[in-house]
PDB file with one MODEL, atoms N, CA, C and O in Angstrom:
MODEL        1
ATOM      1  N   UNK A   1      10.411  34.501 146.935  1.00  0.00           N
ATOM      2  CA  UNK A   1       9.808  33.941 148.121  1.00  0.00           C
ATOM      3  C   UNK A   1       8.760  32.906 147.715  1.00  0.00           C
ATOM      4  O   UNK A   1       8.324  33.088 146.578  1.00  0.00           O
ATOM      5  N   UNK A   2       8.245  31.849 148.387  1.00  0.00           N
ATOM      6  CA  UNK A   2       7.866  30.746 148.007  1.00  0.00           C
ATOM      7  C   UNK A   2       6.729  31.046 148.721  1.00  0.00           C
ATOM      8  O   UNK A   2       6.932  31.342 149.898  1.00  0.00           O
ATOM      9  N   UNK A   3       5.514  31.054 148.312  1.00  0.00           N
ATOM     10  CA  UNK A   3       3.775  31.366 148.760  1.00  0.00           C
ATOM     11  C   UNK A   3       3.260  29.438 148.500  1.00  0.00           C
ATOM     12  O   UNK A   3       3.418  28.662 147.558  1.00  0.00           O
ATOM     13  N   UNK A   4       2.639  29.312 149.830  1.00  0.00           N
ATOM     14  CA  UNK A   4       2.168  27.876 150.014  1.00  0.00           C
ATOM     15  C   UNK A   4       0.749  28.044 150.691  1.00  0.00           C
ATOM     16  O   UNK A   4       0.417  29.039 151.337  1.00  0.00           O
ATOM     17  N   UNK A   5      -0.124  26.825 150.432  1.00  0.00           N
ATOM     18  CA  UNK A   5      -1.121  26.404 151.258  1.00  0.00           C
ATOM     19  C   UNK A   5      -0.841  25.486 152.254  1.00  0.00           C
ATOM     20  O   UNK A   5       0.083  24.687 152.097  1.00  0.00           O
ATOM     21  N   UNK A   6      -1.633  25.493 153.436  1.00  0.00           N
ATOM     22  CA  UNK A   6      -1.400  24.505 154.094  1.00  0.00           C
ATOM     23  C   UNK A   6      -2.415  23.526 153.871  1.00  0.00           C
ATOM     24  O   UNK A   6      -3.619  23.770 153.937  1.00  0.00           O
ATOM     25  N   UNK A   7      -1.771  22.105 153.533  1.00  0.00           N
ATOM     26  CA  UNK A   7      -3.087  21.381 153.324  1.00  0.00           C
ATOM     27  C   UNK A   7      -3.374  20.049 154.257  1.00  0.00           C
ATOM     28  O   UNK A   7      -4.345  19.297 154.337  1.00  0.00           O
ATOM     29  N   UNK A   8      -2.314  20.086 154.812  1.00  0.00           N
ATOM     30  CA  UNK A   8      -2.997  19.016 156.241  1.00  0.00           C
ATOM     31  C   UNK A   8      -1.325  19.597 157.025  1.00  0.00           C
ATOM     32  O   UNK A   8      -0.344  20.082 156.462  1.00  0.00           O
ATOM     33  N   UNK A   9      -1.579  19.269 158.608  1.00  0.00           N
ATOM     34  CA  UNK A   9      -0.931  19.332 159.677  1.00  0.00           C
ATOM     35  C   UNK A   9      -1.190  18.480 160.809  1.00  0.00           C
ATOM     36  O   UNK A   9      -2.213  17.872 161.121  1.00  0.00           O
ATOM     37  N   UNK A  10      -0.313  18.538 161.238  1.00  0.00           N
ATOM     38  CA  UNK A  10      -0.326  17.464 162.552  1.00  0.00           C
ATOM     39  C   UNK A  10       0.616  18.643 164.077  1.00  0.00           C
ATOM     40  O   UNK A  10       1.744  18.980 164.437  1.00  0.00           O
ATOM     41  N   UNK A  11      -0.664  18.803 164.408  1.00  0.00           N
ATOM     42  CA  UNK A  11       0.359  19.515 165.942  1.00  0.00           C
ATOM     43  C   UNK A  11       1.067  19.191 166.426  1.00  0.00           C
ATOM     44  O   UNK A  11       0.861  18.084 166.923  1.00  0.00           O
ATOM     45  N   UNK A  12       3.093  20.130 166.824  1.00  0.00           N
ATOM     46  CA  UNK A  12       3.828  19.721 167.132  1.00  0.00           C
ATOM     47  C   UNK A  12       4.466  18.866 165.772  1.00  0.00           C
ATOM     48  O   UNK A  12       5.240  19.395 164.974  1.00  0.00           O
ATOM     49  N   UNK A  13       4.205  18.092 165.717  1.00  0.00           N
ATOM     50  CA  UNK A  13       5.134  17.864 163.790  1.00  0.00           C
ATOM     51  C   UNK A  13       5.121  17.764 163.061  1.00  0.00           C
ATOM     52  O   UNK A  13       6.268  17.652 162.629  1.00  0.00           O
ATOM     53  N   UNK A  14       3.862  17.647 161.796  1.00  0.00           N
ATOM     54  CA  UNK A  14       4.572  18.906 160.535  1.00  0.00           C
ATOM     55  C   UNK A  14       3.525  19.356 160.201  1.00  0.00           C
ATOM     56  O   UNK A  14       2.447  19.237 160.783  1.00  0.00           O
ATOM     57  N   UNK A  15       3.745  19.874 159.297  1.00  0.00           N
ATOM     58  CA  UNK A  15       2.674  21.072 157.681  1.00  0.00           C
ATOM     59  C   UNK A  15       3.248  20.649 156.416  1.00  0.00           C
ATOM     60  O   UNK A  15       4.343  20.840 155.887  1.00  0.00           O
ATOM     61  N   UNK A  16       1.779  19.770 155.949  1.00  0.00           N
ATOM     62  CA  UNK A  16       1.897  20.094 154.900  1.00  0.00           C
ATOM     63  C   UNK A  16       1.507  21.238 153.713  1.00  0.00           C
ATOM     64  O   UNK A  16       0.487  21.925 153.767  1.00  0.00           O
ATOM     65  N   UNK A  17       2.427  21.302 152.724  1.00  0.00           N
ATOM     66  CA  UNK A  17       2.115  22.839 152.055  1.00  0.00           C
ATOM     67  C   UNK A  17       2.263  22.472 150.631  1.00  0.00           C
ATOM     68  O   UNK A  17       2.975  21.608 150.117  1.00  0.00           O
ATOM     69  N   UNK A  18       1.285  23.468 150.009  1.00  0.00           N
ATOM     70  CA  UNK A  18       1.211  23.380 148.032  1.00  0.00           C
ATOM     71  C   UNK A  18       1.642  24.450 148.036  1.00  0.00           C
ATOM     72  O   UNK A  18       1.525  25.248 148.966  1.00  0.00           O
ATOM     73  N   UNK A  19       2.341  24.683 146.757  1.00  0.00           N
ATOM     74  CA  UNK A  19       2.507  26.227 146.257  1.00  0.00           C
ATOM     75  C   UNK A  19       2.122  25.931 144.841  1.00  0.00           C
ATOM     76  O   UNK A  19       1.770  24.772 144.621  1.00  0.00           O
ATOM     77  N   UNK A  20       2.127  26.690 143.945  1.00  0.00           N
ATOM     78  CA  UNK A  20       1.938  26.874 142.816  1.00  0.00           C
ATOM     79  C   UNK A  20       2.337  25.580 141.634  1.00  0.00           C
ATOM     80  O   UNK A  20       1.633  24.984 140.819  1.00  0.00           O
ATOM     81  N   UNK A  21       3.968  25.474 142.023  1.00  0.00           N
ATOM     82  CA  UNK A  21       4.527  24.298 141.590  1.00  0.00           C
ATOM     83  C   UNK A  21       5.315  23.110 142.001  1.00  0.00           C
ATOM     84  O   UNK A  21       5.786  22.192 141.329  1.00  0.00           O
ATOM     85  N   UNK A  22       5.354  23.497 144.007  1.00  0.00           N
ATOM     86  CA  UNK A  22       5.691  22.465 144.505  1.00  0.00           C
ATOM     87  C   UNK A  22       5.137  22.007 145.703  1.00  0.00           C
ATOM     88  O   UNK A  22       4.315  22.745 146.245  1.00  0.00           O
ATOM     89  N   UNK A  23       5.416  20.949 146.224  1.00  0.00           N
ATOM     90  CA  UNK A  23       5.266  20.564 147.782  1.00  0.00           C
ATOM     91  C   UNK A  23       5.985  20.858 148.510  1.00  0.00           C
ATOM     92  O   UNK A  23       7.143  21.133 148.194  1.00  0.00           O
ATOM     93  N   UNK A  24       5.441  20.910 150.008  1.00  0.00           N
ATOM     94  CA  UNK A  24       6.478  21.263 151.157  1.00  0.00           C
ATOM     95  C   UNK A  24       6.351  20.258 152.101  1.00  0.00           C
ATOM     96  O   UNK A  24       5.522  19.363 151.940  1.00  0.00           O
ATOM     97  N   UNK A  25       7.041  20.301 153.019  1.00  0.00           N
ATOM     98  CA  UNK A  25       6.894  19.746 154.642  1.00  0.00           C
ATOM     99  C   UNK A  25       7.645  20.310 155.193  1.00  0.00           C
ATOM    100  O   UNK A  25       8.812  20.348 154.806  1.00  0.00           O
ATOM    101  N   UNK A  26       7.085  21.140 156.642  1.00  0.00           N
ATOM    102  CA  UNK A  26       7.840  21.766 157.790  1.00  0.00           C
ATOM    103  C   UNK A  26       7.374  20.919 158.400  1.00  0.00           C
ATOM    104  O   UNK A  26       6.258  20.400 158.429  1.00  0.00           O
ATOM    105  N   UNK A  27       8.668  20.715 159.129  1.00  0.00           N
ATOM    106  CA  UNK A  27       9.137  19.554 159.935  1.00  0.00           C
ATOM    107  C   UNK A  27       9.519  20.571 161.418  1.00  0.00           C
ATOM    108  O   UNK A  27      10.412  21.416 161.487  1.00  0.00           O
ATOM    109  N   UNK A  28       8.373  20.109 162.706  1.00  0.00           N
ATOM    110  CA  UNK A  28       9.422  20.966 163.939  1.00  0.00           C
ATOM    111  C   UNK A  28      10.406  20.166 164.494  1.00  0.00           C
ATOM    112  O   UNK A  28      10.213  18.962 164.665  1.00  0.00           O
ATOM    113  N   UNK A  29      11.539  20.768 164.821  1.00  0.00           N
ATOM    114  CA  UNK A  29      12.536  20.029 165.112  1.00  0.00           C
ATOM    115  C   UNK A  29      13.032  20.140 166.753  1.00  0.00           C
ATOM    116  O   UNK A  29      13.945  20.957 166.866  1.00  0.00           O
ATOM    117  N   UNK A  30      12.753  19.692 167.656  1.00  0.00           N
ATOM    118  CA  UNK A  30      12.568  20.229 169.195  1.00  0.00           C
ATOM    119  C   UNK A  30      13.993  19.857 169.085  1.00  0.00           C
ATOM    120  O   UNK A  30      14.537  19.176 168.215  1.00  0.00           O
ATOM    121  N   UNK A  31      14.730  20.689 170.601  1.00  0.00           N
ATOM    122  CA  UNK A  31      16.418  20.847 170.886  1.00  0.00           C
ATOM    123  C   UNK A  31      17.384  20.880 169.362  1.00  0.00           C
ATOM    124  O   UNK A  31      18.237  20.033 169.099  1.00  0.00           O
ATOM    125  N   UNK A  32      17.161  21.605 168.809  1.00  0.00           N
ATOM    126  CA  UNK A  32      17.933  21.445 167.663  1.00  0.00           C
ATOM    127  C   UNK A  32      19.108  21.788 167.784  1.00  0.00           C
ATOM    128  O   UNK A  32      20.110  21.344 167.223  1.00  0.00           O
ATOM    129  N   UNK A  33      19.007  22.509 168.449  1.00  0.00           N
ATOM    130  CA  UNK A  33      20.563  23.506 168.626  1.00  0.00           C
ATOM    131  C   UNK A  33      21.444  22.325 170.095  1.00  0.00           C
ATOM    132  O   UNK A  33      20.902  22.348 171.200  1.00  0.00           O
ATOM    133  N   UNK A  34      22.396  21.654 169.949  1.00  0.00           N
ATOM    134  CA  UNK A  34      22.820  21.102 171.192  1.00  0.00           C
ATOM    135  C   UNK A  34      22.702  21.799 172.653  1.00  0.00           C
ATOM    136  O   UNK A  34      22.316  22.958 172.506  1.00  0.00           O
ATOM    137  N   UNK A  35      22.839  21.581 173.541  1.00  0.00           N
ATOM    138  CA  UNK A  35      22.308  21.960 174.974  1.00  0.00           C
ATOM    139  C   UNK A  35      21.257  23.390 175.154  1.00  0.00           C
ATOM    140  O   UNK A  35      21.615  24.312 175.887  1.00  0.00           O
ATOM    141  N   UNK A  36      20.131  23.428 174.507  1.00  0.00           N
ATOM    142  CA  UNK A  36      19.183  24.582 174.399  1.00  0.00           C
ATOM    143  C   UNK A  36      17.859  23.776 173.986  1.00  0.00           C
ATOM    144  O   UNK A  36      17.708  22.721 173.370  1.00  0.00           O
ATOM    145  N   UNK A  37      16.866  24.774 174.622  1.00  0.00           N
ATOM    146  CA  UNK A  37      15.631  24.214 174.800  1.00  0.00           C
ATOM    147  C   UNK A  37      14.731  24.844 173.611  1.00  0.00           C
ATOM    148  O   UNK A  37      13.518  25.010 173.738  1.00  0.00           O
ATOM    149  N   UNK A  38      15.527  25.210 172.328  1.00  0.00           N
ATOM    150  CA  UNK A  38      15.223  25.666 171.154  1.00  0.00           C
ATOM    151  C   UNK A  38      14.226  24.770 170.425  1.00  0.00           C
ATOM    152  O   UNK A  38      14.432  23.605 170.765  1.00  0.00           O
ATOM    153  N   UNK A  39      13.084  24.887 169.430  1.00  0.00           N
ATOM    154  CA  UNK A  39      12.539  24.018 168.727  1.00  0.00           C
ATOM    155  C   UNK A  39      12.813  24.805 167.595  1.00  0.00           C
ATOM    156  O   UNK A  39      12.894  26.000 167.878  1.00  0.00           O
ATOM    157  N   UNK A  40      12.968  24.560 166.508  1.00  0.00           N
ATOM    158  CA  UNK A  40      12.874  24.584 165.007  1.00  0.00           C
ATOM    159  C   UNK A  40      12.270  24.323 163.993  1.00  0.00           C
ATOM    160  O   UNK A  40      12.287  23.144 163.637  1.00  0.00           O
ATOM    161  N   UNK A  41      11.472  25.385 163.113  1.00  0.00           N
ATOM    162  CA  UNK A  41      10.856  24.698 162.195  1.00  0.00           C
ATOM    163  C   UNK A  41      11.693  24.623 160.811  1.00  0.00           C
ATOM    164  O   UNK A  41      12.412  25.617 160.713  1.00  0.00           O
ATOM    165  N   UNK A  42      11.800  23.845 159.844  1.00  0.00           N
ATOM    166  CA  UNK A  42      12.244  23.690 158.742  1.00  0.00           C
ATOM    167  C   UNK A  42      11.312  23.355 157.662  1.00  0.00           C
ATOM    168  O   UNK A  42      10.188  22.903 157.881  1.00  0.00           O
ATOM    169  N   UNK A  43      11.813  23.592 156.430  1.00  0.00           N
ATOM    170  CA  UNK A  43      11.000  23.421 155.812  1.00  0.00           C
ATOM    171  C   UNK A  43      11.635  22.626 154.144  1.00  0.00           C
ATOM    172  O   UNK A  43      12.429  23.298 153.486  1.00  0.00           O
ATOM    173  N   UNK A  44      11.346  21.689 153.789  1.00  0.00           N
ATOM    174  CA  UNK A  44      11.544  20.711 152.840  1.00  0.00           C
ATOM    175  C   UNK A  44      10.641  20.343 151.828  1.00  0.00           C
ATOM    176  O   UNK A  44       9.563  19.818 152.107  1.00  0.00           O
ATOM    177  N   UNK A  45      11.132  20.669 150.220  1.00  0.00           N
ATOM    178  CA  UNK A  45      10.391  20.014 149.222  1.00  0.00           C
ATOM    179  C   UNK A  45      10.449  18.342 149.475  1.00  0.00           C
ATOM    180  O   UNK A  45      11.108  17.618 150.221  1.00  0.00           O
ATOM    181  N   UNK A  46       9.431  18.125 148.477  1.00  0.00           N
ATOM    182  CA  UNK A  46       8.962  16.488 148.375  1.00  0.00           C
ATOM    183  C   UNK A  46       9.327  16.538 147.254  1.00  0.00           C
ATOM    184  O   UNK A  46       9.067  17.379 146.394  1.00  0.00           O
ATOM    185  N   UNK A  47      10.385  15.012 147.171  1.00  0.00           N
ATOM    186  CA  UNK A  47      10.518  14.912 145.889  1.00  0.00           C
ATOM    187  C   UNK A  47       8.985  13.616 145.268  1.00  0.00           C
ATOM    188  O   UNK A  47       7.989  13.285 145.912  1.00  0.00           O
ATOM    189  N   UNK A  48       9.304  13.290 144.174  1.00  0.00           N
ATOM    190  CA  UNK A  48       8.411  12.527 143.556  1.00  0.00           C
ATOM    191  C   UNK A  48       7.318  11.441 144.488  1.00  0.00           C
ATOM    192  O   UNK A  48       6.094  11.511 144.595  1.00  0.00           O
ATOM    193  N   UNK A  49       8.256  10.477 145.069  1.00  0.00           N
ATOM    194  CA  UNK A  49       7.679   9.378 145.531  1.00  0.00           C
ATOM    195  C   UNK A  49       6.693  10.140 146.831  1.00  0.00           C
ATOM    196  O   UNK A  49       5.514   9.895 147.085  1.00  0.00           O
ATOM    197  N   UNK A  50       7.588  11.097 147.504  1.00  0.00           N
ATOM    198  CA  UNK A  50       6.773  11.718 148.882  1.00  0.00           C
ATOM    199  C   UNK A  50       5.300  12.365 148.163  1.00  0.00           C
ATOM    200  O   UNK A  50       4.286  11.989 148.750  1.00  0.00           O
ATOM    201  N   UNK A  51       5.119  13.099 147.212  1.00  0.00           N
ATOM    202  CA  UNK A  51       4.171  13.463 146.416  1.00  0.00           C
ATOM    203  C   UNK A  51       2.850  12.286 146.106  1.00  0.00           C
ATOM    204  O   UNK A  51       1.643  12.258 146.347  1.00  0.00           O
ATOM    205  N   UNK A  52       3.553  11.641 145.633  1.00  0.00           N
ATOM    206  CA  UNK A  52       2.283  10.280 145.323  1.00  0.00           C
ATOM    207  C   UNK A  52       2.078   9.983 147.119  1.00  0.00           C
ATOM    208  O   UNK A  52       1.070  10.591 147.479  1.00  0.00           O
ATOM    209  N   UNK A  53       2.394   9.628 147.683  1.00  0.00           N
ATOM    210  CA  UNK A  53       1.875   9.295 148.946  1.00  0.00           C
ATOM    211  C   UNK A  53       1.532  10.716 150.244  1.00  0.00           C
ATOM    212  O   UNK A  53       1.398  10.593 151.461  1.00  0.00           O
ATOM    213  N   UNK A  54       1.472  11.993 149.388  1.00  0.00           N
ATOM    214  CA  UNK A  54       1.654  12.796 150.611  1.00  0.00           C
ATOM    215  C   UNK A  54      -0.451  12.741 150.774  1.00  0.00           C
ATOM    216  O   UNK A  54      -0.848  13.645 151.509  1.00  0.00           O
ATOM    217  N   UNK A  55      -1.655  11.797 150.165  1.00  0.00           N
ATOM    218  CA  UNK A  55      -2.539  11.153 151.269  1.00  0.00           C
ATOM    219  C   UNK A  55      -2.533  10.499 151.717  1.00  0.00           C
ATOM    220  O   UNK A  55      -3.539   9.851 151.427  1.00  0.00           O
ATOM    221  N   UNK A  56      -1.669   9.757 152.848  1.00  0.00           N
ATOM    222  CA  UNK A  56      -1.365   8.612 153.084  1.00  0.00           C
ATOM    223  C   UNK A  56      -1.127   9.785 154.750  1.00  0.00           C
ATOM    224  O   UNK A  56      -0.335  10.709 154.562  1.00  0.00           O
ATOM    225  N   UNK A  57      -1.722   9.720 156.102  1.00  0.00           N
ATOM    226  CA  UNK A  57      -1.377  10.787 156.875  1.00  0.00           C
ATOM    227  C   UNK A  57      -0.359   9.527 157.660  1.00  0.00           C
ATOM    228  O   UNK A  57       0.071  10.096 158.663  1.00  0.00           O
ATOM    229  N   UNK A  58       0.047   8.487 157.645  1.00  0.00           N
ATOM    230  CA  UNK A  58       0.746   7.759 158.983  1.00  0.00           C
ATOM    231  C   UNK A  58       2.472   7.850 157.725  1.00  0.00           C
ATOM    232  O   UNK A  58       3.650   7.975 158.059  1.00  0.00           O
ATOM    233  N   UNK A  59       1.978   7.744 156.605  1.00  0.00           N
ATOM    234  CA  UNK A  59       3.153   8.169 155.463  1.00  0.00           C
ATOM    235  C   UNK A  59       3.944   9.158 156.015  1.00  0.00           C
ATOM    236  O   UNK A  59       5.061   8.907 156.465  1.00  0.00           O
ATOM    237  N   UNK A  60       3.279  10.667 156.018  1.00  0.00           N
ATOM    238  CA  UNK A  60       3.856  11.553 156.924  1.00  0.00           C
ATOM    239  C   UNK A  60       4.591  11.881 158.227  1.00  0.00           C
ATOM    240  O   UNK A  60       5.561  12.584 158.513  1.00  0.00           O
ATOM    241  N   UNK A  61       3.814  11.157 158.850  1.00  0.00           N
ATOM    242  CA  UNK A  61       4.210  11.092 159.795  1.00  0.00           C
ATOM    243  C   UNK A  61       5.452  10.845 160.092  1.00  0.00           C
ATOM    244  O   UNK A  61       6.335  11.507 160.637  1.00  0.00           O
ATOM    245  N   UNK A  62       5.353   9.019 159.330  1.00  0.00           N
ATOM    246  CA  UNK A  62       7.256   8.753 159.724  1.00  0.00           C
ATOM    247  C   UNK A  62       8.012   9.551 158.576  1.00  0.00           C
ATOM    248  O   UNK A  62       9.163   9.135 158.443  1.00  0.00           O
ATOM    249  N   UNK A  63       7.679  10.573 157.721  1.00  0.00           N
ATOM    250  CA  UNK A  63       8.692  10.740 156.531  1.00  0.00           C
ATOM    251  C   UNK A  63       9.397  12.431 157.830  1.00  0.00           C
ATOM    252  O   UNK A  63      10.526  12.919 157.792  1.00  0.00           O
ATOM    253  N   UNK A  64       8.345  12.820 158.671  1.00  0.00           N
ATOM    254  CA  UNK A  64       8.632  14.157 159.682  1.00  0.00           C
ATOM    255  C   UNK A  64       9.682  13.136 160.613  1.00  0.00           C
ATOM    256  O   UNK A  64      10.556  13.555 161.373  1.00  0.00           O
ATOM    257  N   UNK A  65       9.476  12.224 160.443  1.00  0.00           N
ATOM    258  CA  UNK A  65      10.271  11.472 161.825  1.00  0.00           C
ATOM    259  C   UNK A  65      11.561  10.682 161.326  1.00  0.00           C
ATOM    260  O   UNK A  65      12.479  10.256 162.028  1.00  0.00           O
ATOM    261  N   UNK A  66      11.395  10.579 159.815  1.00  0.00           N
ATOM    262  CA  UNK A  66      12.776  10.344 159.267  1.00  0.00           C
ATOM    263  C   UNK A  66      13.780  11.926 159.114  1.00  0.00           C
ATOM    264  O   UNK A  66      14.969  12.197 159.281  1.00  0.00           O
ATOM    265  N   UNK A  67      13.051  12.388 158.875  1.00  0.00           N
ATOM    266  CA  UNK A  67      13.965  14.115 158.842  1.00  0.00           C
ATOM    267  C   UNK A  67      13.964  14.224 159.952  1.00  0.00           C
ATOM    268  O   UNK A  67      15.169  14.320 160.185  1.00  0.00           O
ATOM    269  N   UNK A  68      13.504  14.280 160.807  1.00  0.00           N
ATOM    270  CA  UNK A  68      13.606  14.951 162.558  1.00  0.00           C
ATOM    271  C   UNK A  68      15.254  14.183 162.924  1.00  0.00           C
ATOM    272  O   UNK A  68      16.106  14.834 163.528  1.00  0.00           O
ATOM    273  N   UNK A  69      15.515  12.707 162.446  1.00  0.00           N
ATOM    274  CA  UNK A  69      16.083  12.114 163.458  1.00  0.00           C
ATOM    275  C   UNK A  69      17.697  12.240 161.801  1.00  0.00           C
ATOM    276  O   UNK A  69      18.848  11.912 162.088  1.00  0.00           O
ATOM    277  N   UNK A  70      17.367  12.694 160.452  1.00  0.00           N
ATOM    278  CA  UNK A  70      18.728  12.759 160.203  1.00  0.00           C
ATOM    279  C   UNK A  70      18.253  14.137 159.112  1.00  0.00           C
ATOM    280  O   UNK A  70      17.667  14.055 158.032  1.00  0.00           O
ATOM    281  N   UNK A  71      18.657  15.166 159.712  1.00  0.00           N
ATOM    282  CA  UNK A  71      18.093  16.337 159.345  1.00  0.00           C
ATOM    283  C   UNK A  71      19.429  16.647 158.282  1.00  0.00           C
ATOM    284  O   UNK A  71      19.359  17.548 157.446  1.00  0.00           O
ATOM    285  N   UNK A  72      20.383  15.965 158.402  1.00  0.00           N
ATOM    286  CA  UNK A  72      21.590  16.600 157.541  1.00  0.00           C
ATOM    287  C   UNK A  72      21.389  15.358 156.058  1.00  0.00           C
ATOM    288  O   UNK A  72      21.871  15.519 154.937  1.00  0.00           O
ATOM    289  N   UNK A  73      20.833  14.581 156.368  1.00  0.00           N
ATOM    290  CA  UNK A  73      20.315  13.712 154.684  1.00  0.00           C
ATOM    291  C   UNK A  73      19.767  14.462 154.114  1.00  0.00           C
ATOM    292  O   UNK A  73      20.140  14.563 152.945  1.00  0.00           O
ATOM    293  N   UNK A  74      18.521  15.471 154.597  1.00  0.00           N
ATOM    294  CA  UNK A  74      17.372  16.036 154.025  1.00  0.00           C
ATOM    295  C   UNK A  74      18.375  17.503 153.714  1.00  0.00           C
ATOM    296  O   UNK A  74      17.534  18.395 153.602  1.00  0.00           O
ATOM    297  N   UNK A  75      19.301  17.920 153.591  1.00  0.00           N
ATOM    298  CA  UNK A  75      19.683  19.488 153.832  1.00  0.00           C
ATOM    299  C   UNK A  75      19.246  19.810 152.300  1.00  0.00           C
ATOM    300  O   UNK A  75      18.345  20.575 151.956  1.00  0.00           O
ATOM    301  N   UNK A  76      19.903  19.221 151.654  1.00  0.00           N
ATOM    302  CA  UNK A  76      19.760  19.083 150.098  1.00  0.00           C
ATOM    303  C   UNK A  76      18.219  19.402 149.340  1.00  0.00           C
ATOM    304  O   UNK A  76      18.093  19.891 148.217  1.00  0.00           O
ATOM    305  N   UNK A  77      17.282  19.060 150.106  1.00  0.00           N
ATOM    306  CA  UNK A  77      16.298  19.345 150.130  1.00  0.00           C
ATOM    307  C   UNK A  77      15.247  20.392 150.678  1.00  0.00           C
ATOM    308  O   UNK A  77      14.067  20.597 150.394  1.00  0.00           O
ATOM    309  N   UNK A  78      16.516  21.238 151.969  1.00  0.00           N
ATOM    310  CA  UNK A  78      15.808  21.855 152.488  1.00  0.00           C
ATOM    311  C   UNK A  78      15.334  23.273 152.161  1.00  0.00           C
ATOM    312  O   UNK A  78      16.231  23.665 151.415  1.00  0.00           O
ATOM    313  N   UNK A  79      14.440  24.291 152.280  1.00  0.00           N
ATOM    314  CA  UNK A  79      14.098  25.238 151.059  1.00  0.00           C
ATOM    315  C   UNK A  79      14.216  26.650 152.859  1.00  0.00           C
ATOM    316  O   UNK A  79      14.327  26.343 154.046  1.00  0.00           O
ATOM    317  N   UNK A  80      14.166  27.400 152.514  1.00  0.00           N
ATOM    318  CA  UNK A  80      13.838  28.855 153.145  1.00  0.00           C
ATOM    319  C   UNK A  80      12.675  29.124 153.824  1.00  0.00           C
ATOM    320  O   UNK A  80      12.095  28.205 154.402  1.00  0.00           O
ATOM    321  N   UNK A  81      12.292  30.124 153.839  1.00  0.00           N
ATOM    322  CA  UNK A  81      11.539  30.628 154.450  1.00  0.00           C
ATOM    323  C   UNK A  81       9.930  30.637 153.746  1.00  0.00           C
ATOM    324  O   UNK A  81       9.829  31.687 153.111  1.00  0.00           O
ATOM    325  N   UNK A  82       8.881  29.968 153.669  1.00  0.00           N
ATOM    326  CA  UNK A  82       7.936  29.710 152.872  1.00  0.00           C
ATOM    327  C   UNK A  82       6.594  30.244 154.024  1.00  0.00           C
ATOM    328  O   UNK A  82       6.300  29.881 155.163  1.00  0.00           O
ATOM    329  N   UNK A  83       5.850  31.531 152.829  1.00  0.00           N
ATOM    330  CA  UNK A  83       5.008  32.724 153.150  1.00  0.00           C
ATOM    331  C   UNK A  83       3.462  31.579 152.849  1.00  0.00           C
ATOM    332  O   UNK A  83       3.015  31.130 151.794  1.00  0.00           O
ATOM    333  N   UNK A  84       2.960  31.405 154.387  1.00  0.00           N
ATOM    334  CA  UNK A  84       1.445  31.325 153.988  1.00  0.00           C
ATOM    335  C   UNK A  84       0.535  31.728 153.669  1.00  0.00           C
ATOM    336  O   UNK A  84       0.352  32.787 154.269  1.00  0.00           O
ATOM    337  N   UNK A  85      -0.549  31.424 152.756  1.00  0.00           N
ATOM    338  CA  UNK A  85      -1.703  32.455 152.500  1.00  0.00           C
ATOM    339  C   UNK A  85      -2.393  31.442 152.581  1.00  0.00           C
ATOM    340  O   UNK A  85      -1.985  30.289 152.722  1.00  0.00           O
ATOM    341  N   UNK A  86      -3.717  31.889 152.479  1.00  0.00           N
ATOM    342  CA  UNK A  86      -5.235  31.227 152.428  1.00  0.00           C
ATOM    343  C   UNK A  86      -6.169  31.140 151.249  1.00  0.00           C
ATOM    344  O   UNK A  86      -7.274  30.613 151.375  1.00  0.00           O
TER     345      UNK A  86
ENDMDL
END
């Protein structure tokens, strides 16, 4: 299981998260499921380049809004279920 910090967020779309040896981003994903009023959270390592810019907060922003809008590019990337602590 993957233990993360949260180290910045934006309400409604995403979290960012450290763990030990990687980065995250949960990304919420509203109607995910076709005709349902479902939202979704997911959750995705950063590879290299997202890392050097993850202080950059408008960076984020569109990188939650590039996954939101092609969530099957990012699958490859996408990780489980990731346990917060403080």
């Amino acid at each position: 299981m993957i233990e993360a910090n949260i180290v910045k967020r934006r309400a409604g779309d995403f979290v960012l998260m450290q763990s030990d040896q990687n980065w995250y981003i949960g990304v919420l994903i509203p109607n995910f499921y076709a005709n349902s009023h479902f939202d979704v959270s997911k959750n995705f390592i950063l590879i290299e380049h997202d890392i050097e810019s993850k202080d950059d907060f408008d960076y984020l922003i569109k990188l939650a809004e590039t996954i939101r809008k092609n969530v099957a590019e990012f699958s490859n990337r996408e990780v489980g279920f990731i346990k917060l602590i403080k």
